[in-house]
VOBADO-571343 format. One record per residue (C-alpha): x, y, z. Coordinates in steps of 0.25 Angstrom, whole numbers, always signed. Example, Ala and Ser with C-alpha at 12.3 -4.5 7.8 and 13.67 -1.06 7.14 Angstrom:
2
{atom {+49 -18 +31}}
{atom {+55 -4 +29}}
//
This chain:
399
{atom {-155 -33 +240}}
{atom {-152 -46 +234}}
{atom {-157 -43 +220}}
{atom {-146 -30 +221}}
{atom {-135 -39 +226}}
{atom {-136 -48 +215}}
{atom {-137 -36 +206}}
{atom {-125 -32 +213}}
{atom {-116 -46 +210}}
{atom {-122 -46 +194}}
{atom {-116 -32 +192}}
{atom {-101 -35 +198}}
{atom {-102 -48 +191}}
{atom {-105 -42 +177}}
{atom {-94 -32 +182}}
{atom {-83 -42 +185}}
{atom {-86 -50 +171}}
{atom {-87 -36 +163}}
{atom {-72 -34 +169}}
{atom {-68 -49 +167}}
{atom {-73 -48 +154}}
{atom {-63 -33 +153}}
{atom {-53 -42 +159}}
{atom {-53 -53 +149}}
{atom {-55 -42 +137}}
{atom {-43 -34 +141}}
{atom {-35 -48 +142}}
{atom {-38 -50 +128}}
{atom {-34 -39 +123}}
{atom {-21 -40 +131}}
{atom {-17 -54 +125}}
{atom {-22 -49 +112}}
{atom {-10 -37 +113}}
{atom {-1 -49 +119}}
{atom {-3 -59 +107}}
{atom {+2 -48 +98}}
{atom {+14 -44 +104}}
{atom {+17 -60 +105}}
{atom {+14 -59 +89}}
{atom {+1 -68 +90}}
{atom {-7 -61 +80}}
{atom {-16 -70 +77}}
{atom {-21 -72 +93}}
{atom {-19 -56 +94}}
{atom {-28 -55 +84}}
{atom {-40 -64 +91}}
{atom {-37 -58 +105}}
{atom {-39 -43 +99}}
{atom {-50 -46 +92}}
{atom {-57 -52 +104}}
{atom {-53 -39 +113}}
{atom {-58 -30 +104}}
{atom {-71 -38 +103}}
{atom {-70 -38 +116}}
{atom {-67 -24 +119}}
{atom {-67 -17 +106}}
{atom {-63 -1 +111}}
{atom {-49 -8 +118}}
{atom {-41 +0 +107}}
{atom {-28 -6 +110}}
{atom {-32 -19 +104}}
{atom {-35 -11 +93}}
{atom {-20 -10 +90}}
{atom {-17 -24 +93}}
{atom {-27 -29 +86}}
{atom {-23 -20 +74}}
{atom {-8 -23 +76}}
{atom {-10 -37 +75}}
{atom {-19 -36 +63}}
{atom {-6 -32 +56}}
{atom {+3 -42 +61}}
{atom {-10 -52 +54}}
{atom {-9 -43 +42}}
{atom {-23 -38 +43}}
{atom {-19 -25 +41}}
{atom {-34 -19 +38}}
{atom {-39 -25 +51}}
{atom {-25 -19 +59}}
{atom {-29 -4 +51}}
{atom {-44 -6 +56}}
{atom {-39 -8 +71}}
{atom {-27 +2 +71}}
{atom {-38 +13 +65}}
{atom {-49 +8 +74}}
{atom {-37 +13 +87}}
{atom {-32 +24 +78}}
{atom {-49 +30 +78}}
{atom {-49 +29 +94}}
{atom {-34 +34 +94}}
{atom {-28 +44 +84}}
{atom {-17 +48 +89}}
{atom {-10 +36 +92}}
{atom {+1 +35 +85}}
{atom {+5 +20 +86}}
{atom {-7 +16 +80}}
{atom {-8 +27 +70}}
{atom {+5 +23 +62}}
{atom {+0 +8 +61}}
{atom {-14 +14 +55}}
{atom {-6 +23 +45}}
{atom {+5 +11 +44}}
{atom {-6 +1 +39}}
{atom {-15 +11 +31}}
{atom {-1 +12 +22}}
{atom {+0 -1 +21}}
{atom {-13 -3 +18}}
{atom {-11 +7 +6}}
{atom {-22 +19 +14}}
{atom {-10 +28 +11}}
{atom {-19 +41 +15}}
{atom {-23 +38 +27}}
{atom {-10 +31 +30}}
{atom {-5 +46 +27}}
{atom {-13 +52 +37}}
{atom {-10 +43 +48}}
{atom {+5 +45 +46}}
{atom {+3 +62 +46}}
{atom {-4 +61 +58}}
{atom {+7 +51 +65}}
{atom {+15 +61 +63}}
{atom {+9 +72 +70}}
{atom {+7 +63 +82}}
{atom {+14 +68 +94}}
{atom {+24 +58 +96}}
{atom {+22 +46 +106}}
{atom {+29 +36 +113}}
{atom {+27 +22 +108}}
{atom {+31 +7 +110}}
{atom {+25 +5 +95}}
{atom {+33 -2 +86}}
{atom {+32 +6 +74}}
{atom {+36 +1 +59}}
{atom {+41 +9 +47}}
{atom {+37 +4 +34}}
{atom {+50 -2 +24}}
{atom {+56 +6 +11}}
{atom {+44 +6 +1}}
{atom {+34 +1 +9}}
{atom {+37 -14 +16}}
{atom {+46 -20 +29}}
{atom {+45 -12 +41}}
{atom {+55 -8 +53}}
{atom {+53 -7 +67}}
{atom {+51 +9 +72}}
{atom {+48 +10 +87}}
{atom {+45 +26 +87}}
{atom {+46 +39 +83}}
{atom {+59 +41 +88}}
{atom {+64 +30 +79}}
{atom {+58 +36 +68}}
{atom {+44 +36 +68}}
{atom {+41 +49 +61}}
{atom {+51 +45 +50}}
{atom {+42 +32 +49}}
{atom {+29 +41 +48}}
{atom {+36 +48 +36}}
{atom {+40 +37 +29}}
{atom {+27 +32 +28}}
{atom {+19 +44 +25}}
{atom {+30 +44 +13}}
{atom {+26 +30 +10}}
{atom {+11 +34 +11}}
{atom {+13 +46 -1}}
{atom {+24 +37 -8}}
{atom {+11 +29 -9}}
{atom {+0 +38 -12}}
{atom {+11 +45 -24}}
{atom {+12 +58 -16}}
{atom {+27 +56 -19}}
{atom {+33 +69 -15}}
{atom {+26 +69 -1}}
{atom {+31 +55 +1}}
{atom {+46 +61 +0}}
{atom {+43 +72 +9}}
{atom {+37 +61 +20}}
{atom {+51 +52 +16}}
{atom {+59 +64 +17}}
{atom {+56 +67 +31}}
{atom {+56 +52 +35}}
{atom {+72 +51 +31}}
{atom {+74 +65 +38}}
{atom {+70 +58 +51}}
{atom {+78 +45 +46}}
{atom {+89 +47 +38}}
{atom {+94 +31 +38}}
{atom {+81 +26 +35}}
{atom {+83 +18 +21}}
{atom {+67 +16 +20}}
{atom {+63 +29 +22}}
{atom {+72 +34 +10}}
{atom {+66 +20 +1}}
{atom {+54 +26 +3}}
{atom {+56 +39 -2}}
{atom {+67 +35 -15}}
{atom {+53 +28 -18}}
{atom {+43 +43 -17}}
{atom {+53 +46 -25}}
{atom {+53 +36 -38}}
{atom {+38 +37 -38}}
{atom {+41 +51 -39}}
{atom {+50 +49 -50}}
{atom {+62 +57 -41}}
{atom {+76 +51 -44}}
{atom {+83 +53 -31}}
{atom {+74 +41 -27}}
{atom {+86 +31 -29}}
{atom {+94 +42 -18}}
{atom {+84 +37 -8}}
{atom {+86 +23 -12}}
{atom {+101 +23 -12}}
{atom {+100 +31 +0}}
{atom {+92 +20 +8}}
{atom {+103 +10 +1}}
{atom {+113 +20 +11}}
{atom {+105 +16 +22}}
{atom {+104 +1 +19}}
{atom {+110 -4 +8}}
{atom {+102 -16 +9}}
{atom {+88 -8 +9}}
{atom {+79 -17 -1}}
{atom {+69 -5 -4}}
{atom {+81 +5 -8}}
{atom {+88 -6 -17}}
{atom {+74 -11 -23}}
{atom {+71 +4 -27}}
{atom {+85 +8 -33}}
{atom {+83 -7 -42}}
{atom {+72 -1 -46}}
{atom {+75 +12 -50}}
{atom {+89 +6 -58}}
{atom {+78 -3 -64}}
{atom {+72 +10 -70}}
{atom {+84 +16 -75}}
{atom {+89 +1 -81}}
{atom {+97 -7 -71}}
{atom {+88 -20 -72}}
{atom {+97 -30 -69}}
{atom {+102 -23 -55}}
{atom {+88 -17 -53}}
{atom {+82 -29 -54}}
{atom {+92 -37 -45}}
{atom {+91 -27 -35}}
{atom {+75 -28 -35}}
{atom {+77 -43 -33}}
{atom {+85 -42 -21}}
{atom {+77 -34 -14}}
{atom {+65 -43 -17}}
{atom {+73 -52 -9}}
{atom {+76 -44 +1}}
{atom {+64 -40 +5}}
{atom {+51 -46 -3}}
{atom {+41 -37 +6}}
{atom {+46 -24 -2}}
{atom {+38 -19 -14}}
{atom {+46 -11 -22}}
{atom {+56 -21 -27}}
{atom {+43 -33 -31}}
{atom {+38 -18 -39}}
{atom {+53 -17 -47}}
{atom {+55 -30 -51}}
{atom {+40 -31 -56}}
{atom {+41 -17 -63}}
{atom {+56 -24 -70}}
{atom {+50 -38 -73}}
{atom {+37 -32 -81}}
{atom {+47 -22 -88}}
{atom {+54 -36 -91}}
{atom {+41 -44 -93}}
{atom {+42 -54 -82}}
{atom {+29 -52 -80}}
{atom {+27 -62 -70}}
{atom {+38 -58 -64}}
{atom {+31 -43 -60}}
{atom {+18 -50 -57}}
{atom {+25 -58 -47}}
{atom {+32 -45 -40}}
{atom {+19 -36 -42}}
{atom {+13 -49 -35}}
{atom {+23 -46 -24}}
{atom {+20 -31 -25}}
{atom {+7 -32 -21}}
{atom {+8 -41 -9}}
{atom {+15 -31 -4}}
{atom {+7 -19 -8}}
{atom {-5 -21 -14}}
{atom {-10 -7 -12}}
{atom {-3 -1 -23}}
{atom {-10 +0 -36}}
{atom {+0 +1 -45}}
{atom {+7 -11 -41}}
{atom {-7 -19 -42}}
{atom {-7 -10 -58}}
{atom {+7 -17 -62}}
{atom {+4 -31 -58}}
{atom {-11 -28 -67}}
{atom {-1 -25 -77}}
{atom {+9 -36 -77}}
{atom {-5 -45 -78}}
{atom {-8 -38 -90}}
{atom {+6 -43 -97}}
{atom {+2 -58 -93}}
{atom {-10 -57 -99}}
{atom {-19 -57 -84}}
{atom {-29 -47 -87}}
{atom {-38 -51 -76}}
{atom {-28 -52 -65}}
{atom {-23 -37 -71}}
{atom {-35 -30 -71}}
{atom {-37 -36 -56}}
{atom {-24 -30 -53}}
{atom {-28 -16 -61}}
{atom {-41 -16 -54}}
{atom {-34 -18 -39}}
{atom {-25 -6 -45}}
{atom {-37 +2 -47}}
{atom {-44 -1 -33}}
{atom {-32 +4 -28}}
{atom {-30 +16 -34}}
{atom {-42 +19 -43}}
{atom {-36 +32 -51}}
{atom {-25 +20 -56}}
{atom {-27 +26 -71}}
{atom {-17 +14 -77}}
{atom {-24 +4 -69}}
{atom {-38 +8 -74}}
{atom {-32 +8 -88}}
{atom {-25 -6 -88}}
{atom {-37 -14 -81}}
{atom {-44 -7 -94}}
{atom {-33 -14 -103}}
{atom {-36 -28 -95}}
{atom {-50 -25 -97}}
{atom {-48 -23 -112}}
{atom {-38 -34 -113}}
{atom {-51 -43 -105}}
{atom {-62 -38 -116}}
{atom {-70 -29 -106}}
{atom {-70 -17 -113}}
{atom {-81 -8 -107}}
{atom {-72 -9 -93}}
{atom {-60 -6 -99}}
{atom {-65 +5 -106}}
{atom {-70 +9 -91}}
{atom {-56 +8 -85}}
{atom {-52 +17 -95}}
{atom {-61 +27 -92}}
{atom {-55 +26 -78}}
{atom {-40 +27 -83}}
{atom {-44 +40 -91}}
{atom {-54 +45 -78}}
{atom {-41 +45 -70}}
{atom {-30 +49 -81}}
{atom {-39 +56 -93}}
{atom {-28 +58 -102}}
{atom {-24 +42 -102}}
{atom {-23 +39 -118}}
{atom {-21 +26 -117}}
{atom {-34 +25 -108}}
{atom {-41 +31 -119}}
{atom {-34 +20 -130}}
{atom {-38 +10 -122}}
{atom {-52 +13 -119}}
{atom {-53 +16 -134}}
{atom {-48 +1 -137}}
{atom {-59 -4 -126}}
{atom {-71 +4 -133}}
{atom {-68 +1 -146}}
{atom {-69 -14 -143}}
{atom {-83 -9 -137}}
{atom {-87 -5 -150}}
{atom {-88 +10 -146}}
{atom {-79 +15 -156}}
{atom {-83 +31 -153}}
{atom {-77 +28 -139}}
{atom {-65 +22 -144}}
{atom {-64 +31 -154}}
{atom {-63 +45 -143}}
{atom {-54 +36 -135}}
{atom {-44 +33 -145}}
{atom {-44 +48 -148}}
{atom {-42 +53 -134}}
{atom {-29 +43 -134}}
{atom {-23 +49 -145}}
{atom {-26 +64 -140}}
{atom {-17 +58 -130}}
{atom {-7 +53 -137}}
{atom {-10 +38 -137}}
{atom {-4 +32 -150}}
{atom {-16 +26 -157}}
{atom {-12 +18 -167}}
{atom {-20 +23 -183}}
{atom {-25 +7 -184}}
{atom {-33 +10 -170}}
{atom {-38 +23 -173}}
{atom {-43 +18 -185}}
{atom {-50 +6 -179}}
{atom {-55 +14 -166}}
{atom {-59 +28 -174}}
{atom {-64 +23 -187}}
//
């Protein structure tokens, strides 16, 4: 009778420290959700951490921990929690915007796609969330508290900033198109699609830009893009005046650092457009072509290592980059390395067969191998397509 007594007290006193122990966990997790609503990231940060190792199926900590992982800018941490929520719990739309908002911002532009389809096939919810929509061309953000207020517009403005991205141009209109059907006096959204628009070559693009000048006729986006599209047709003095106020207006925004490094290389401040594609990159340094231009304003100063690190972050990011492929070949011809600069050109020419001055190139790097057969061909194959080759080459490489 004894021995079953004490059993009796050890089993409610494991039970009561198992539910202190519950208690204290639970408490954690409360004042982790508290010191990031007071803006304490740092000790939101540690609190979550320890609830989760705590208690790692509480998913709502989950959301905590991953929204304050934003606010500390660790925005791979923050997708790792949003998605770990978002396996448990598809369909929750909150959650599911802030996964497809971070994948765009962290350049996963498909999967971002998919998010944003799906969001807006959701039945619609009630939510306290606050909700943000991304600035013209990609930076700021505005305060959106539901769908009411524009939620579904918000969601087409992104999917058109997710295809103005991965070039499907065309699309990218049609998803802008219905975002300014929902909101007519929203300056950004028309930004946005004045910019599907240029990349498309379409010249009612400066319509849209005007049209956001209508709206606001202080929009920096809208006045940065029209600078830039009179810089094209010869207005450099106002282009470039305009480009630098909006710099000053707003220095988070891309397209104006872009402009004025496109009108300082054509100028040859070369320095100048280093410093802007320096500035271009902080900002978005998952687009390729940005990281191509900077190689190529290494090149003019003579910084072939620095370019051909800049033509190979190019290529990781987008490995069919034919022009990158070619130009790290230069840099690699430029550095003595001939047998890998005749490998960068077979690249270029995998991805674009017809690319003559791929084949000149390569035929300049093989004949300083000593292979004057290869060279030869090569040199040939550049002329077929109407590359100039010069008689005094000819006769040196084909002799």
């Amino acid at each position: 009778m004894k021995v079953a007594w004490t059993l009796t007290i050890l089993l409610c006193s494991m039970y009561a420290g198992a539910q202190q122990k519950r208690s204290d966990t639970r408490k954690i997790c409360e004042q982790a959700r508290t010191a990031y609503e007071s803006a304490s990231y740092e000790e939101a940060l540690a609190l979550a951490n320890k609830c989760l190792e705590e208690d790692p199926g509480n998913m709502e900590t989950y959301i905590t921990r991953g929204s304050t992982r934003e606010q500390l800018k660790d925005l791979q941490g923050a997708l790792t929690d949003y998605g770990i929520y978002n396996d448990r719990f598809p369909d929750q739309p909150d959650v599911l915007y802030s996964l497809a908002t971070l994948r765009y911002t962290l350049g996963f532009y498909e999967q971002s796609k998919m998010d944003f389809i799906k969001l807006l096939g959701l039945q619609s919810a009630e939510t306290n969330t606050v909700f943000f929509r991304i600035g013209a061309s990609g930076s700021g953000s505005n305060q959106v508290t539901s769908k009411a207020t524009g939620m579904e517009a918000i969601i087409f403005n992104y999917l058109g900033l997710v295809d103005t991205k991965l070039k499907h141009y065309p699309e990218a209109i049609k998803w802008l198109d219905s975002a300014i059907a929902l909101q007519k006096k929203e300056p950004d959204y028309y930004v946005n699609r004045g910019i599907a628009r240029q990349a498309m070559g379409d010249t009612t693009a400066i319509a849209d830009f005007k049209q956001a000048l209508v709206i606001n006729p202080q929009h920096v986006a809208a006045r940065a893009n029209i600078a830039n599209l009179q810089h094209s047709k010869g207005a450099t003095q106002d282009s470039m005046d305009e480009i630098e106020k909006a710099i000053e207006s707003d220095s988070s925004m891309l397209h104006p650092y872009l402009a004025r490094a496109f009108q300082r290389m054509e100028g040859g401040y070369y320095k100048g457009a280093l410093e802007d594609y320096d500035h271009a990159i902080e900002i978005e340094a998952r687009d390729p072509d940005i990281w191509f231009n900077r190689g190529l304003v290494k090149e003019k100063l003579n910084d072939y290592k620095g370019a051909f690190t800049d033509y190979t972050q190019a290529i990781e990011l987008n490995e069919k980059h034919d022009k990158a492929w070619l130009n790290r070949g230069n840099v690699l011809l430029k550095l003595g390395r001939y047998k890998e600069a005749t490998e960068d050109y077979t690249v270029a020419l995998t991805f674009h067969p017809d690319y003559a001055v791929a084949y000149y190139n390569r035929a300049v790097a093989f004949q300083r191998l000593k292979q004057p057969s290869l060279a030869c061909t090569d040199l040939k194959k550049s002329e077929e397509l109407g590359y100039k080759v010069g008689e005094k080459v000819k006769k040196e490489i084909c002799k």
